[in-house]
C-alpha positions as a Python dict, from the first residue, in 0.01 Angstrom:
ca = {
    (1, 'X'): (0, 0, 0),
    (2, 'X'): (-166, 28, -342),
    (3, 'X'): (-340, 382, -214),
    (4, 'X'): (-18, 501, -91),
    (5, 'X'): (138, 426, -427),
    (6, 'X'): (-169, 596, -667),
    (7, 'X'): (-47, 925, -438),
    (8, 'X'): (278, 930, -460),
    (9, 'X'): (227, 925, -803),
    (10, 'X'): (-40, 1150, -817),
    (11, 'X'): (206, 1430, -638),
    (12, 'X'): (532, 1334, -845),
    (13, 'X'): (263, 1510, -1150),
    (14, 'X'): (283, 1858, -1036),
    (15, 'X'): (649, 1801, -927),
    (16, 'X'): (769, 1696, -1244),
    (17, 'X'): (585, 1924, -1422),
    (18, 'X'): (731, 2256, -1200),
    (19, 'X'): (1074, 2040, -1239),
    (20, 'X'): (1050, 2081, -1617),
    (21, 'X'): (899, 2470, -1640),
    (22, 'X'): (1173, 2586, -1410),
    (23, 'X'): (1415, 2409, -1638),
    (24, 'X'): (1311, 2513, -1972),
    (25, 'X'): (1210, 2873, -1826),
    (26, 'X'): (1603, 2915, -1717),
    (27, 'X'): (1735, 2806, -2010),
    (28, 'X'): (1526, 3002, -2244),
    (29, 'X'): (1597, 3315, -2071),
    (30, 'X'): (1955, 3271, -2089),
    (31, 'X'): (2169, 3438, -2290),
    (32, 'X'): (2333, 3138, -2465),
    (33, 'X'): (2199, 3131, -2843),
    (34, 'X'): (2138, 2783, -3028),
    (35, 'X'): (2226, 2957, -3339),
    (36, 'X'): (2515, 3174, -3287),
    (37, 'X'): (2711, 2955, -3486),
    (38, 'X'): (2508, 3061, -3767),
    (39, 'X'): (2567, 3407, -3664),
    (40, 'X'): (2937, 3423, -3682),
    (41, 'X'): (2966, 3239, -4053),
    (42, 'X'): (2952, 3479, -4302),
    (43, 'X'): (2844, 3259, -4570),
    (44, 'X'): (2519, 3218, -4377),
    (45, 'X'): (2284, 3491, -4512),
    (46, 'X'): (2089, 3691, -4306),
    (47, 'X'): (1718, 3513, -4371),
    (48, 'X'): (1854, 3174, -4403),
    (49, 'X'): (1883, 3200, -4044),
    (50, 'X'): (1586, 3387, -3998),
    (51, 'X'): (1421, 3052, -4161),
    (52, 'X'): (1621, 2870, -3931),
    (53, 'X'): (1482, 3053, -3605),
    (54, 'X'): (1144, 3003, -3727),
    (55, 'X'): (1180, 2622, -3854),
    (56, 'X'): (1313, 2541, -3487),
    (57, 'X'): (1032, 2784, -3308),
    (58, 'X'): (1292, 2999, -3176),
    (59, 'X'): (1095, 3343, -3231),
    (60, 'X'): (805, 3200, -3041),
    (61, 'X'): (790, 3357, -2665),
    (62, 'X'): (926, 3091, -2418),
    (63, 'X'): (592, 3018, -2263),
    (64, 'X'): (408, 2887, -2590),
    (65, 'X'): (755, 2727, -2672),
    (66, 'X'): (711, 2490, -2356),
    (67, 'X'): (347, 2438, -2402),
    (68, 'X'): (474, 2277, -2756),
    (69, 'X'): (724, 2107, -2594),
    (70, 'X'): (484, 1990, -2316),
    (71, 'X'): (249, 1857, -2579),
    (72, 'X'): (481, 1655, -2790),
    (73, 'X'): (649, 1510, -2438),
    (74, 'X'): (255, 1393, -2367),
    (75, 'X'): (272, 1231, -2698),
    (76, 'X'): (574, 1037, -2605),
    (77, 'X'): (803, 1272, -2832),
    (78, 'X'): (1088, 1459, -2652),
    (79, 'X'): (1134, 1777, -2964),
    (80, 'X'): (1407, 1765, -3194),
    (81, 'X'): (1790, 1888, -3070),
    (82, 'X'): (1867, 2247, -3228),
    (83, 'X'): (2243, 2100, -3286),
    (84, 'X'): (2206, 1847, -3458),
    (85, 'X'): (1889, 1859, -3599),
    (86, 'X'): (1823, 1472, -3457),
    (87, 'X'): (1527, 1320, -3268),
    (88, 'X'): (1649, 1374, -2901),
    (89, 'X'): (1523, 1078, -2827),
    (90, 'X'): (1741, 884, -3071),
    (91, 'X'): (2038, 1099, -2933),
    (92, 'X'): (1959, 954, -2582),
    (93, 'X'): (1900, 611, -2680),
    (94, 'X'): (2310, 668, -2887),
    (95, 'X'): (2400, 706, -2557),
    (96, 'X'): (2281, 501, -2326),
    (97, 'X'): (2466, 210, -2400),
    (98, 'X'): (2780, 374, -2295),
    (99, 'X'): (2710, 504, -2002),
    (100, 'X'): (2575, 193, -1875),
    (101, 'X'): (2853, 35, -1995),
    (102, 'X'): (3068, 224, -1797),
    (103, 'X'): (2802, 387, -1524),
    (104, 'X'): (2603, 149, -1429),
    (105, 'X'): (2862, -145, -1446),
    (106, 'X'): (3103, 118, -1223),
    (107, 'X'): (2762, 113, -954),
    (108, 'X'): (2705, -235, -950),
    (109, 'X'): (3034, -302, -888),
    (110, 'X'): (3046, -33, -557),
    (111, 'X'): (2712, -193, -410),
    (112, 'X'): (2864, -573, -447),
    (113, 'X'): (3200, -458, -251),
    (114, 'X'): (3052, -156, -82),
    (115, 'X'): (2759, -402, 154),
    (116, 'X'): (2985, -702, 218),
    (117, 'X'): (3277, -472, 275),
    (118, 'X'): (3117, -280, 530),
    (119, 'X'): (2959, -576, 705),
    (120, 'X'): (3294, -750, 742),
    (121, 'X'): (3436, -394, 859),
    (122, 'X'): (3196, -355, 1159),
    (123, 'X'): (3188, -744, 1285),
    (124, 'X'): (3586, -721, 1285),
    (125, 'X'): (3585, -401, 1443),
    (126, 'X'): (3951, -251, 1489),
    (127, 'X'): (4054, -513, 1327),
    (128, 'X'): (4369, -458, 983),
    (129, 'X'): (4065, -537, 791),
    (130, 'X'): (3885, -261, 928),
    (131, 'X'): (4171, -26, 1002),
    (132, 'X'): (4242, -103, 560),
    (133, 'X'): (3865, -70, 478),
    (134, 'X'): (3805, 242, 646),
    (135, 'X'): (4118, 408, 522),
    (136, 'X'): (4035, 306, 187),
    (137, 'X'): (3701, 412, 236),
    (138, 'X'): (3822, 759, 363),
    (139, 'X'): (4026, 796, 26),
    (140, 'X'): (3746, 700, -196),
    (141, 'X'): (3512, 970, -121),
    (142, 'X'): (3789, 1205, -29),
    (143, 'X'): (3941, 1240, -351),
    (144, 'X'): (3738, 1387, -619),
    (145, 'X'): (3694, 1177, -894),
    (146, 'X'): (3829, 1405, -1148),
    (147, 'X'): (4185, 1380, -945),
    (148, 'X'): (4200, 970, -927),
    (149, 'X'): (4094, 971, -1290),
    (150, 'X'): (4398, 1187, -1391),
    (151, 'X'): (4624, 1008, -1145),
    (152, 'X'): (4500, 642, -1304),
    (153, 'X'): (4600, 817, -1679),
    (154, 'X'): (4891, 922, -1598),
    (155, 'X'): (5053, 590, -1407),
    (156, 'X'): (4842, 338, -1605),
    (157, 'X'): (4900, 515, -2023),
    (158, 'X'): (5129, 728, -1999),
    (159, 'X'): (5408, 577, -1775),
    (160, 'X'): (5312, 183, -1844),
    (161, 'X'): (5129, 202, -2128),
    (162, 'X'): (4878, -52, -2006),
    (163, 'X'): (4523, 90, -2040),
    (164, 'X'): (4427, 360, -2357),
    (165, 'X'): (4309, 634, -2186),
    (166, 'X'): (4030, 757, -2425),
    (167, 'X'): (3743, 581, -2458),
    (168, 'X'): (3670, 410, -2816),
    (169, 'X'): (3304, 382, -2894),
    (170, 'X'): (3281, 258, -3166),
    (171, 'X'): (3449, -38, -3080),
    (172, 'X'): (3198, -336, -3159),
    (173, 'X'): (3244, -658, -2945),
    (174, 'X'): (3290, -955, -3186),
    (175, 'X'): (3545, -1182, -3060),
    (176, 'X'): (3763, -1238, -2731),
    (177, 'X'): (4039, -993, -2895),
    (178, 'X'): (3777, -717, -2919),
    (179, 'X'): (3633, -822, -2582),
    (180, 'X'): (4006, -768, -2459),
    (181, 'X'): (3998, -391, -2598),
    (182, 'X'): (3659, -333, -2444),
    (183, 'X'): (3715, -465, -2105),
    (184, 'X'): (4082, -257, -2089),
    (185, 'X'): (3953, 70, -2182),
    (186, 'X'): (3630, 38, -1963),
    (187, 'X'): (3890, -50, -1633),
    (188, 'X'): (3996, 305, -1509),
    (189, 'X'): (3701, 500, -1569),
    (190, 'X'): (3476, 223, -1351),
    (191, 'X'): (3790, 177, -1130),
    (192, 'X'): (3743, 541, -1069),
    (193, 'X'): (3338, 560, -1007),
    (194, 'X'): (3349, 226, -850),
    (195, 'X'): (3613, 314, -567),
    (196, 'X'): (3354, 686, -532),
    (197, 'X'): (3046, 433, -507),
    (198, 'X'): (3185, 143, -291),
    (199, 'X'): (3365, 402, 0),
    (200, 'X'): (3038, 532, 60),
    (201, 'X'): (2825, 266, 87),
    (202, 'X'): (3139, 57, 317),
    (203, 'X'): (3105, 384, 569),
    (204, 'X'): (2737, 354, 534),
    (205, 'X'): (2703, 30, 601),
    (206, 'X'): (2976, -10, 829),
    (207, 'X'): (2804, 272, 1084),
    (208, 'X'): (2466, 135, 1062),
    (209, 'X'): (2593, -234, 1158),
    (210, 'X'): (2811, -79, 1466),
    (211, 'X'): (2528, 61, 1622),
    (212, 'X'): (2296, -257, 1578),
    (213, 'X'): (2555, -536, 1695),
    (214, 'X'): (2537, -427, 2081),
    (215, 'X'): (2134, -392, 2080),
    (216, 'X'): (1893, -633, 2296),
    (217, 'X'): (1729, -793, 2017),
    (218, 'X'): (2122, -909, 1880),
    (219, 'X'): (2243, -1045, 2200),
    (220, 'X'): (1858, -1212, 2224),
    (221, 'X'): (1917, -1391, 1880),
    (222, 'X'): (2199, -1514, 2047),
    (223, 'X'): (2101, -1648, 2327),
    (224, 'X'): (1827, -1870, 2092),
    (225, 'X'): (2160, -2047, 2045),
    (226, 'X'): (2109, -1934, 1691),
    (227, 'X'): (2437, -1939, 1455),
    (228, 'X'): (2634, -1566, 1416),
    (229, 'X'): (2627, -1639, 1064),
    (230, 'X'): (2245, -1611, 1120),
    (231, 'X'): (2236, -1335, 1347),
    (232, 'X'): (2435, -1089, 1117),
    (233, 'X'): (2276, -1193, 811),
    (234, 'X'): (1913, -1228, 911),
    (235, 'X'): (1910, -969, 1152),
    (236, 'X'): (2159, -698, 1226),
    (237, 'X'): (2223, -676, 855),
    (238, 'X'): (1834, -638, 768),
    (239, 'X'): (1780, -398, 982),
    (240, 'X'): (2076, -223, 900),
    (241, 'X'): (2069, -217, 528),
    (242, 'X'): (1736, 38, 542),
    (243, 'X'): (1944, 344, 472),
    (244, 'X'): (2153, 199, 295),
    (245, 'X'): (1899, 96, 75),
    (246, 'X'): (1765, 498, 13),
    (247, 'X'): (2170, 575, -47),
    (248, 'X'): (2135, 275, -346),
    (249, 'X'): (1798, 384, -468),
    (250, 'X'): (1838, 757, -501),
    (251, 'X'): (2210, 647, -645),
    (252, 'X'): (2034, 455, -957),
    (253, 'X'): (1887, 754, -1144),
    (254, 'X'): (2232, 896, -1092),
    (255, 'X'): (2324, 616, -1370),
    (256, 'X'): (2128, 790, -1626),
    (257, 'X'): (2255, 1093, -1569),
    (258, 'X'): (2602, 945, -1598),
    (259, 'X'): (2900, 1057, -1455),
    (260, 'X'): (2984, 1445, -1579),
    (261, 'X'): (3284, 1489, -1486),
    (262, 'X'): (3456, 1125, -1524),
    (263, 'X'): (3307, 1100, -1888),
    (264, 'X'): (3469, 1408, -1980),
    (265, 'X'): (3799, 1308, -1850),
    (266, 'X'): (3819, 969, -2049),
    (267, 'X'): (3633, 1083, -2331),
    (268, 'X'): (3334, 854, -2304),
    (269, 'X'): (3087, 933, -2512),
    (270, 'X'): (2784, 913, -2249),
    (271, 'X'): (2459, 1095, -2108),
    (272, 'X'): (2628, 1315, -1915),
    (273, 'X'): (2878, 1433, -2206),
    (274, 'X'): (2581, 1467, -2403),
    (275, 'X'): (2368, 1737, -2102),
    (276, 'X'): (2736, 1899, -2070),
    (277, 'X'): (2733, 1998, -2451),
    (278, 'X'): (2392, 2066, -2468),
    (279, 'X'): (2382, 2286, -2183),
    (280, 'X'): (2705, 2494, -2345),
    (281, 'X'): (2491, 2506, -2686),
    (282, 'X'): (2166, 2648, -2540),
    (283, 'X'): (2012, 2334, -2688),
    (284, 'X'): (1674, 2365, -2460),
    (285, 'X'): (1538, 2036, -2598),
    (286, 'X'): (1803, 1784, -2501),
    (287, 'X'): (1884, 1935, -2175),
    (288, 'X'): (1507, 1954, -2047),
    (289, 'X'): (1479, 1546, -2181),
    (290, 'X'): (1782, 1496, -1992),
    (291, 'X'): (1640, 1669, -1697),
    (292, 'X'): (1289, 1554, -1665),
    (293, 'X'): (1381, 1156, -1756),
    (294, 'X'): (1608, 1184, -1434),
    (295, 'X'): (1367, 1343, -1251),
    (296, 'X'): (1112, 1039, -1313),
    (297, 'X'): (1376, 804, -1220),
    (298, 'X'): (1467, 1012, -869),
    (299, 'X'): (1061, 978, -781),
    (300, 'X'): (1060, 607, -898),
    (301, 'X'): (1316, 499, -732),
    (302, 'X'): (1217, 722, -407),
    (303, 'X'): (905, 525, -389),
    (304, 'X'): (1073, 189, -415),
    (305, 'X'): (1267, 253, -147),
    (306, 'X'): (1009, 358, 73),
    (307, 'X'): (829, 21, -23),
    (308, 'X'): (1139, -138, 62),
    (309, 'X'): (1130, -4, 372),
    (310, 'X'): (846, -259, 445),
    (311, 'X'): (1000, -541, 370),
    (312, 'X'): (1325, -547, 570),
    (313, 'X'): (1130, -390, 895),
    (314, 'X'): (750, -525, 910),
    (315, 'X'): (658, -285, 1191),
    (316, 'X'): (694, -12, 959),
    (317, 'X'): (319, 59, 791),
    (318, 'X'): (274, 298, 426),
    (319, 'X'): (-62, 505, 546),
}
């Protein structure tokens, strides 16, 4: 196990090192300028910019600008944003919060109602449980999340006026009113990445636990005499839970990354706002940070879930 581990890692090197060359090469040679703001204010003379170019490294070839940025990223130091003129690390860090807040809670919640949903779905097969969870789960990965996210908006604020559709973060929890106005403006955008998150993990799941319930080993547990509660739990669900467990793994990094397209509708002021901008700036430093912190989390998390593998089926071995 512990050999199998010191190579994985050993490979994810290389990988994430191509991962962030490719990155930073693309963006570099693109034609989006950092400083073309600059360039369209007139009150902005010609060699302040000039300064500026050179203060931020800009008139270095792309190459030797990624072998700096290489070096300070070996030094734990991620470069400073061309925007903003802010550690990039400190802009990450601004932004975490909220897209865990809203992300991560959102992904939690699919896996808790995703799993037992699906389990109950295949044990009463055909059943109106079943017949609702699968139609539900057909809508929730059906629909694109931008489209529910609009719908919620427009029945929840603007025809009842419950929920404010635009996320406030600077709202600071310090009593239960405050805890009120958090927990209604955080509803529709996890409603909306939840519902994404939970379908696919209830047809996952679901699947996997129809084609284990008629196999020898479950009608064997059975015959033991030993409880259904038992069998489903300690058996067909153990062995059925090993892809969903690589859906759930490779789903976590997603977190980070945060949800493009659902933070942009609902204004929330998250990672993934933060790589949308960035990338629409040309700001090389923040997008590449972005990029190679997710890519660390995709390898991470692959490996745990190929350790996982070994502990819901024994028989499988890590050579």
């Amino acid at each position: 196990m512990g050999r199998y581990i010191m190579r994985r890692l050993l490979i994810a090197i290389p990988t994430l090192l191509a991962i962030t060359f490719v990155v930073f090469a693309i963006l570099s040679l693109a034609p989006t300028d950092p400083l073309s703001q600059f360039g369209a204010d007139p009150r902005v003379p010609p060699e302040v910019r000039a300064n500026i170019r050179a203060a931020l490294g800009l008139d270095d070839p792309w190459p030797i600008r990624y072998v700096k940025w290489l070096t300070s990223l070996a030094q734990g130091n991620f470069g400073v944003s061309f925007m903003s003129h802010s550690s990039v690390g400190d802009l990450i860090k601004q932004r975490l919060p909220n897209t865990l807040a809203v992300v991560g809670v959102a992904y939690l919640i699919g896996v808790l109602i995703g799993v037992p949903a699906g389990m109950l779905s295949a044990i009463r097969r055909y059943s109106a449980f079943d017949y609702a969870a699968t139609f539900v789960a057909f809508v929730g990965f059906s629909l694109p999340t931008f489209f529910v996210g609009v719908l919620l908006i427009i029945i929840f604020s603007i025809q009842l006026h419950w929920l404010p559709f635009i996320y406030d973060s600077t709202l600071k929890v310090t009593d239960l009113v405050t805890l009120g106005d958090q927990l209604r403006q955080s509803i529709m955008p996890i409603a909306v990445l939840g519902l994404a998150n939970a379908a696919l993990i209830v047809r996952y799941t679901r699947n996997e636990m129809v084609e284990q319930l008629p196999l020898d080993y479950v009608r064997t547990a059975r015959s033991k005499g030993l409880k259904e509660s038992l069998v489903v739990s300690g058996h067909v669900l153990r062995n059925s839970l090993i892809p969903v467990v690589t859906l759930v793994a490779l789903g976590i990094p997603t977190i980070f990354g945060g949800a493009i397209v659902t933070e942009q509708i609902f204004r929330v002021p998250g990672v993934g706002e933060l790589l949308v901008s960035a990338i629409g700036n040309g700001d090389t430093p923040v997008v590449t940070a972005v990029l190679f912190i997710f890519a660390v989390l995709v390898v991470l998390f692959n490996l745990i879930a190929d350790v996982l593998y070994t502990v819901l089926d024994p028989r499988l071995r890590l050579a």
